[in-house]
C-alpha positions as CSV (number, residue, x, y, z in Angstrom):
1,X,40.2,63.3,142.1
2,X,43.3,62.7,144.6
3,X,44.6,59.4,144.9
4,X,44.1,58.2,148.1
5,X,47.5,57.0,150.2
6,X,48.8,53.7,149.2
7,X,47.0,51.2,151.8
8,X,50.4,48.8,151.6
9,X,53.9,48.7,150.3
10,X,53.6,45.0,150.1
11,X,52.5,43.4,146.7
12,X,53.7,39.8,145.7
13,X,55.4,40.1,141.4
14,X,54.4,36.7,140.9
15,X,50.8,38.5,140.6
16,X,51.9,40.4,138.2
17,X,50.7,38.4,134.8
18,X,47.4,37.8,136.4
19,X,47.5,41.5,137.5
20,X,47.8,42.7,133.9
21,X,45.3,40.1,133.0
22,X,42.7,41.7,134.7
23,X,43.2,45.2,133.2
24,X,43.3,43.9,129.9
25,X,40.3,42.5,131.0
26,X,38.6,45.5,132.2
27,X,39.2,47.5,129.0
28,X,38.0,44.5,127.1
29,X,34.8,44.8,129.4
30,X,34.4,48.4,129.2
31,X,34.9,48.2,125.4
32,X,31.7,45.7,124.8
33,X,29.3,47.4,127.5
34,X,29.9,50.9,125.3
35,X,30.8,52.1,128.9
36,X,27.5,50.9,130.7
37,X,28.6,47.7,131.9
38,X,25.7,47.5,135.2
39,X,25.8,44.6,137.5
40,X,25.5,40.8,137.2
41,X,22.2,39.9,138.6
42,X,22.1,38.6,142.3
43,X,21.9,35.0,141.1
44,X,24.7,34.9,138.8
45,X,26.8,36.8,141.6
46,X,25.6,34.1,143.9
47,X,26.3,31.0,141.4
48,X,30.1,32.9,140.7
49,X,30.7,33.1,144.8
50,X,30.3,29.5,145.0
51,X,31.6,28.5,142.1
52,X,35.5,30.9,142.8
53,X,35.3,30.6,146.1
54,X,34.7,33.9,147.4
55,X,32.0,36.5,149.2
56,X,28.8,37.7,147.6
57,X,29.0,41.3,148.8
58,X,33.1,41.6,147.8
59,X,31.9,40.6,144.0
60,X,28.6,42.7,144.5
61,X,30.8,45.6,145.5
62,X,33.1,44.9,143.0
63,X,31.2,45.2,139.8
64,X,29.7,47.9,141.5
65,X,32.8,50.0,141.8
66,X,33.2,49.4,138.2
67,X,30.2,51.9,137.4
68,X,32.0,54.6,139.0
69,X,35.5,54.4,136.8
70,X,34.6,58.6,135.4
71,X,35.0,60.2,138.8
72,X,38.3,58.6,139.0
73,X,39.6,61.0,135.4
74,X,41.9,63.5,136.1
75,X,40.3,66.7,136.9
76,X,41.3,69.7,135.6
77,X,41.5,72.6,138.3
78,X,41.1,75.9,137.0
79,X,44.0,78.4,137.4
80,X,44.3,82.0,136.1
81,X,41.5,83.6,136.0
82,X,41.2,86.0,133.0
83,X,38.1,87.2,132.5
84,X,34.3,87.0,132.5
85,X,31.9,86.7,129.0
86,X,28.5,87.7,129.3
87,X,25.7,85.1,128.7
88,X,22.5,86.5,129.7
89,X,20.5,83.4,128.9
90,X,17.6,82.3,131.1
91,X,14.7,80.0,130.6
92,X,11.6,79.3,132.6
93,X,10.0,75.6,132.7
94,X,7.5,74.8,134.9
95,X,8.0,76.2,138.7
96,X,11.8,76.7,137.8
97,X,14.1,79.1,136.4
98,X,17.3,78.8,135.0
99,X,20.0,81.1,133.7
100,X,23.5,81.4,132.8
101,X,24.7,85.1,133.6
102,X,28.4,84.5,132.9
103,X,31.3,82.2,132.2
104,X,34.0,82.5,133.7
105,X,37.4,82.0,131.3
106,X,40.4,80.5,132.8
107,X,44.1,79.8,131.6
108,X,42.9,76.1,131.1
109,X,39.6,75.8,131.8
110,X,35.9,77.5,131.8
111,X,33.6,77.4,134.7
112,X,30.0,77.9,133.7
113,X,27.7,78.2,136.9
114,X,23.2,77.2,135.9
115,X,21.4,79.0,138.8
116,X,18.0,77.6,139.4
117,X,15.3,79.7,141.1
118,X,12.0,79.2,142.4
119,X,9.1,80.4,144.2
120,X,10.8,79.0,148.0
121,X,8.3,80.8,150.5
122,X,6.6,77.7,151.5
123,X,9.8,75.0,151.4
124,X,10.6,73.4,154.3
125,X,14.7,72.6,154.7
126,X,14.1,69.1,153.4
127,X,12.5,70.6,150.1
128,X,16.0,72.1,149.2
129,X,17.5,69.0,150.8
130,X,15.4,66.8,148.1
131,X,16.0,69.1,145.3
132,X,19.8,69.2,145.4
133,X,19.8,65.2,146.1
134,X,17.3,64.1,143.7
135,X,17.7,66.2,140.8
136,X,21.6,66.1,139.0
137,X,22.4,68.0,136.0
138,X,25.6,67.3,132.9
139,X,26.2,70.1,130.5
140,X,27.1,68.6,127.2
141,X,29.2,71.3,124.7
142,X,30.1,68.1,122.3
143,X,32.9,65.9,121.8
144,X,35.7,68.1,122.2
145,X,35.2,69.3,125.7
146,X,35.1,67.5,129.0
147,X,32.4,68.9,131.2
148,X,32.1,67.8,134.8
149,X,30.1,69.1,137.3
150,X,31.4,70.5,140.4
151,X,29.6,70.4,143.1
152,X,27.0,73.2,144.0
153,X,24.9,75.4,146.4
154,X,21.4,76.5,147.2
155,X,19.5,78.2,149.8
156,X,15.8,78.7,150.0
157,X,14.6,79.2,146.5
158,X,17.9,78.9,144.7
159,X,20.0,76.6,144.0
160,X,23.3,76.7,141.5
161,X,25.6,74.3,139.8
162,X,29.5,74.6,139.0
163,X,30.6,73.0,135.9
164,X,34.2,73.1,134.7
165,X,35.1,72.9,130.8
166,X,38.5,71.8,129.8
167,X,40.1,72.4,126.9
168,X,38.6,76.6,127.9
169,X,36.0,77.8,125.7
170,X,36.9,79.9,123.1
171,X,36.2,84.0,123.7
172,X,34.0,84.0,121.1
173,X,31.2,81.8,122.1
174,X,28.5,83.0,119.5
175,X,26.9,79.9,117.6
176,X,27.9,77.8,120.5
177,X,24.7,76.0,122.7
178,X,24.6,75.2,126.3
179,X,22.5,72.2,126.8
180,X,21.9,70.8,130.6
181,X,20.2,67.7,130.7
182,X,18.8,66.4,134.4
183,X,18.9,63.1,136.0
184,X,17.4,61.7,138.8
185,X,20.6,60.1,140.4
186,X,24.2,60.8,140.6
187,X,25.8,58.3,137.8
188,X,23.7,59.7,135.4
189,X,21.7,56.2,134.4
190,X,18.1,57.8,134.5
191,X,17.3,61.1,132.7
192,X,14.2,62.8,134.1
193,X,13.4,64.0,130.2
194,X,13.7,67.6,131.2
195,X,16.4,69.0,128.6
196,X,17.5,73.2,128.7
197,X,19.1,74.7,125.6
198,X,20.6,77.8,125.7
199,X,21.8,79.2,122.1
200,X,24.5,82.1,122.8
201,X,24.3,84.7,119.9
């Protein structure tokens, strides 16, 4: 993600100690939720308002900003391109399809695209509209790589995700399993259950 411009030039040292304070702070925070820290509940944020002087909805929106610290990682951007590996995976559960035809094998990165098909004759625009909204996928290859999805695109009956892998995949990918797991909202905080594994021989 790019940083957005600076929004002032001004900042006061004599913050500084308190400054640092608070990141050490953060870590600290992020350390003992195991990365799931959520949100103080309305009365606490309330009682803590009052209590420090300040607004409800600036602490509200605070701890909420603090869920979102992953889409602020580097990203890697893939950059040449030097071939394609077959997959040829597919896998049908209930009214969808999925498959993985290729992946595509960068200098410094993979991009591995899930397509999702169904029967669209009877959708209506908000049907895609709800699908692509309400249904988010991760692909998980294991420790070692970083797998973010990015982005994606549909039309009626078909809808496909981008995911980039950093460090690249190795050419060989025999052995190695693709496994998508769907959630129902963007941070990824409530799994829908429905789990797709694709071994590549």
């Amino acid at each position: 993600m790019k940083r957005n411009p600076r929004p002032t030039d001004h900042y006061d040292k004599q913050l500084l100690p308190i400054d640092e304070q608070i990141c050490a702070l953060l870590k600290q925070r992020k350390d003992l939720s195991n990365n799931n820290p959520g949100i103080p509940s309305d009365d606490v944020i309330s009682n803590w308002a009052a209590k420090y002087e300040l607004y409800e909805d600036y602490l509200y929106n605070l701890f909420g900003t603090m869920r979102y610290e992953s889409i602020f990682k580097a990203r890697i951007e893939p950059t040449g391109f030097r071939k394609h590996l077959p997959v040829l995976k597919s896998i049908e559960i209930g009214d969808r399809f999925f498959s993985v035809t290729v992946i595509q094998q960068y200098e410094n990165a993979s991009v591995i695209q899930l397509h999702i098909d169904w029967d669209g004759t009877t959708d209506l625009p908000i049907d895609l509209h709800n699908r692509k909204n309400n249904h988010f996928f991760e692909l998980d290859l294991g420790e070692q790589y970083d797998c973010r999805q990015d982005g994606g695109r549909g039309s009626t009956g078909h809808y496909t995700c981008n995911f980039i892998v950093s460090p690249p995949l190795p050419d060989d990918i025999s052995g190695l399993d693709l496994v998508f797991k769907e959630y129902s909202e963007a941070l990824k905080e409530k799994p829908t259950g429905l789990e797709i594994v694709m071994h590549l021989d």
